[in-house]
C-alpha positions in Angstrom: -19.8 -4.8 -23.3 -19.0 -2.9 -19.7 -21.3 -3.7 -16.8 -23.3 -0.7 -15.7 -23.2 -0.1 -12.2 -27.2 -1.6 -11.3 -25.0 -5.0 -12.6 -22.5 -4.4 -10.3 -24.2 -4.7 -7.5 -26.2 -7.3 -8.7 -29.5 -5.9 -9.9 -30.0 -6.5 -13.8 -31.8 -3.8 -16.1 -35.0 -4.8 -16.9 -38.3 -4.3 -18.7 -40.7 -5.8 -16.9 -44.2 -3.8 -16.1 -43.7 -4.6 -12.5 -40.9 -2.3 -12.4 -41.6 0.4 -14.9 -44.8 0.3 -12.5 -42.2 0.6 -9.1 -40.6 3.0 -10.9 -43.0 5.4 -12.0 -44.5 5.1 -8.3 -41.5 6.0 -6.7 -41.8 9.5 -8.9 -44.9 9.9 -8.4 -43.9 9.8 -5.0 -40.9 12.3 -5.1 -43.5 14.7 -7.0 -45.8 14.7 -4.5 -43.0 14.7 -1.3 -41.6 17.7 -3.4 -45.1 19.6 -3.3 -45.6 19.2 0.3 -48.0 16.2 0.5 -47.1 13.5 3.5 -46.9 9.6 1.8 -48.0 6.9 2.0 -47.4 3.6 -0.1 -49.0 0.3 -0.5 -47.4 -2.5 1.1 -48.5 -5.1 -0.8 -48.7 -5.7 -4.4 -52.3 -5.6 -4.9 -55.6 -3.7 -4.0 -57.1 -0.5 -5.2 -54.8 2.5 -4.2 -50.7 2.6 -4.8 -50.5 6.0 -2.8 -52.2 8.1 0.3 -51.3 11.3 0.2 -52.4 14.0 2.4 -52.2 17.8 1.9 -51.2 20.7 4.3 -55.5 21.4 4.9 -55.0 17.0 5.6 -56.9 16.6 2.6 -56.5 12.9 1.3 -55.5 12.1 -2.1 -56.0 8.6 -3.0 -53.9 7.5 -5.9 -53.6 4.9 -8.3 -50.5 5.0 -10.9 -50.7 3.7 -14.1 -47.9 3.9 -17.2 -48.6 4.1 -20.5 -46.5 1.9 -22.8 -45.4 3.6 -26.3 -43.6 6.1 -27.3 -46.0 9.3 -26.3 -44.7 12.8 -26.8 
């Protein structure tokens, strides 16, 4: 079976909730860079909130992501 390129340079596909959860942070993030919000992340592991964002009014937004596990349409 070919390498894909993530084993190439050394990372290997996984399934692990910590990174489905990095993951579907880092969208969360593009979505909300994409709509104009200024973000913030968490940078630790742990406490309430994985995201600040703030709005053009500087509104804050805090954010907590969660993934759902399943196969939802």
């Amino acid at each position: 079976m070919a390498n894909t390129k993530l084993e190439v340079i050394g990372v290997k596909p996984t399934k692990s909730h910590s990174r489905k959860g990095d993951i579907a942070e880092l969208k969360a993030v593009t979505f909300l860079l994409e709509k104009g919000y200024e973000v913030f992340r968490n940078c630790g592991c742990d406490g309430p909130v994985d995201i600040v964002a703030i709005d053009k009014e500087n509104n804050v937004s805090l954010i907590d992501v969660k993934t759902l596990v399943g196969n939802y349409v």
